[in-house]
Phi, psi and omega in degrees: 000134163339322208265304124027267138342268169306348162301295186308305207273339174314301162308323190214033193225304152263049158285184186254125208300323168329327189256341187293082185262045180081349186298292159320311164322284176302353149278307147313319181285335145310302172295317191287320187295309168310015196197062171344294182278356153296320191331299203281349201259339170297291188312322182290342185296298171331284181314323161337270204302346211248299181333308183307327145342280157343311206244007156259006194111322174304151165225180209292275180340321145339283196281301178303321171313296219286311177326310155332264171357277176322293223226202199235173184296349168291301180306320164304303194299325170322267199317327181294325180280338189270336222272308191302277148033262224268332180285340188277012180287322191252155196277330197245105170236173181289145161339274178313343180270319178291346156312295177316282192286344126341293176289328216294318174297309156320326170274335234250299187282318170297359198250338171297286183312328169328277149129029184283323194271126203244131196252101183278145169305327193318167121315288184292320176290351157257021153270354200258306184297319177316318191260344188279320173295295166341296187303300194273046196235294208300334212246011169294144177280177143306128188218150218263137197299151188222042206082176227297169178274148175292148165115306165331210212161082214246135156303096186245134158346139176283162176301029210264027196073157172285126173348079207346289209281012159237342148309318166270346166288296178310340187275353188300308192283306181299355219240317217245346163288333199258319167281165191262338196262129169300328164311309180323284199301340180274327196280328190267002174293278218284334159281340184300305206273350159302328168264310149337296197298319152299301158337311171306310181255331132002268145017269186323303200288285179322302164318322181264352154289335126346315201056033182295140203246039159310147174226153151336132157245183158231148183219150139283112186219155183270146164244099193272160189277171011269163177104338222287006168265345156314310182290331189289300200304334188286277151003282179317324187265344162328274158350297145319302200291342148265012168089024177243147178256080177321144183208116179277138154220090190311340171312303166254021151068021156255170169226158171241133176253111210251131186165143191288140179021273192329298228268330180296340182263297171330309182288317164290307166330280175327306194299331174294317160298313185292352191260316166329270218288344163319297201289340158316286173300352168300300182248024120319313189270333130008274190272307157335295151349276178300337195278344177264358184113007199279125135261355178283105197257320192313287199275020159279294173328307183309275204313330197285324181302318179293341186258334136320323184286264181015276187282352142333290159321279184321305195271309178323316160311312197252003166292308174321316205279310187299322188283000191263305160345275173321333155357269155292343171286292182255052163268300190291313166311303175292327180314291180320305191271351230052021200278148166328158174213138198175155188322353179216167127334092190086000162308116181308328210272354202219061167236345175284140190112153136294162197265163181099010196253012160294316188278304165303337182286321200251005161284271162346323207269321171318334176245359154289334166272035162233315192278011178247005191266326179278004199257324197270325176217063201303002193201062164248171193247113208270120158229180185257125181254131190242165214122339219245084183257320190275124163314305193293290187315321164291311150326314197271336142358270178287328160301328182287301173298346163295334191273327159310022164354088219269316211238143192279185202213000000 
């Protein structure tokens, strides 16, 4: 019963956390268990409150990360079950939220399939998980929008597959994921981000012969601990080097990456291969390490992850500069003979239009993404990242990303 219920959550969703020594919780949790027909009326609030969510910024992924953090594994599989719930109300969500709730349904089904998950019988002990979610449901800030709320009235794309030229870049990255030898996997990285960086001025070159009225978008992808100021740097430079800007918020163990589409897909790809293949050489160089007598396992790892992002950033920065170039250069050549002008000579979708317009087009789409990265976060904060105490580690670091050999060959 309604009545129940709001009893329950009086007691145990708003007190004041300064103050909260548990007693509410176990109070609340004491009325739902004693009361069988509050349940379906328990559950809907849940989804209430995840709308509620929604319409502070958050998205599945979003929720599911901190509940991950926070709370315990009950608390995941709860939320994963109210997230499924509530995604069958719209018929329309944005790309990335079906993305989301695509995985979100999958792990939700493997944890089902599994016969792993152990579900308790208790009353009181799923009543208790239940108001522990809620509360921090309840209690989430406003957090800055990164698209539309479901419910919304959303554009989606035609169905026509994914872009060729990002079909080879993943396969590139899965290719680098895969092998044991690091040369490889960094020469086919350096080739990956190479292609991003065309892929990228493609983009542009289309859009603006379009007269495409594209704007800056955001996406949120997490950097979760331990490390996790290695990984935002890392992240960050990814980001530039694709023509986007990060903005970290350690607090909630995300970064928001501000940039058009293209280049937003491309930079989760990436970012996602290289933090693979970092820890990988990582905990090679690791284990080599204890195998001579080494224990400092902690601050070795920091430092070798801060000096991976670090050359990373450098080579990835000057693969992008080159491949942008090379570009523009023979963006000015064809212009200069009359020739079409577009990544190749006589390519159908990029003949339209006059030559020389590349360097102003991807100069304009750079200050829409700043001016829209300063509109979304009028007030960050530049800090000094400390960490990087091992010697061995920066070094052995700094070798991994040297062997990633950012410029193709």
């Amino acid at each position: 019963m309604p009545g129940t219920v709001e009893g329950a959550f009086a007691a145990a969703l708003y007190a004041d956390p300064a103050v909260d020594d548990g007693r509410g919780l176990d109070t609340g949790a004491s009325l739902l268990a004693a009361d069988p027909a509050a349940d379906t009326e328990l559950r809907r609030r849940g989804t209430e409150f995840l709308r509620r969510a929604w319409e502070r910024g958050w998205q599945p992924a979003d929720v599911v990360r901190i509940v991950d953090r926070d709370l315990d594994e009950p608390h995941a599989r709860l939320v994963a079950e109210l997230i499924a719930t509530e995604a069958v109300r719209y018929e329309r969500v944005a790309p990335r939220w079906g993305a989301q709730l695509t995985e979100i349904a999958a792990d939700l089904e493997a944890d089902r399939g599994s016969g792993t998950a152990s579900r308790s019988t208790d009353r009181f002990s799923s009543a208790t998980t239940a108001l522990e979610l809620y509360r921090l449901l309840v209690r989430l800030p406003t957090i800055e929008a990164v698209g539309p709320v479901p419910g919304t009235l959303v554009h989606l794309p035609a169905a026509d597959g994914e872009p060729r030229m990002l079909t080879r870049i993943r396969a590139l990255l899965a290719k680098a994921e895969g092998t044991d030898f690091p040369e490889e996997a960094e020469a086919l990285s350096a080739k990956a981000q190479e292609l991003m960086a065309r892929h990228s001025v493609d983009e542009a070159l289309l859009a603006d012969r379009a007269h495409s009225a594209d704007v800056p978008a955001a996406c949120r992808i997490g950097v979760d601990a331990p490390y996790e100021s290695a990984k935002a740097i890392l992240l960050d430079a990814v980001a530039s080097a694709n023509r986007c800007q990060a903005v970290w918020n350690s607090g909630f163990g995300f970064s928001t990456v501000v940039g058009f589409e293209p280049d937003l897909e491309v930079v989760e790809l990436l970012y996602t291969s290289l933090l693979v293949q970092g820890t990988g050489a990582m905990t090679r160089a690791e284990a080599a390490q204890r195998a001579s007598g080494r224990k400092r396992t902690k601050t070795f790892r920091q430092s070798f992850l801060m000096a991976y992002a670090h050359r990373i950033g450098e080579r990835l920065a000057a693969t992008a500069e080159q491949a942008t170039a090379e570009q523009v250069a023979a963006d000015a050549a064809r212009a200069a003979s009359g020739e079409p002008v577009g990544t190749k000579a006589g390519d159908p979708a990029l003949t339209a239009g006059g030559g020389g317009r590349l360097l102003p087009v991807l100069a304009a789409r750079d200050m829409a993404v700043t001016d829209r990265a300063e509109r979304m976060f009028p007030e960050t904060v530049r800090t000094r990242v400390r960490g990087v105490t091992d010697g061995e580690g920066w070094a052995h670091g700094r070798a991994a990303a040297d062997r990633a050999r950012v410029t193709s060959s």
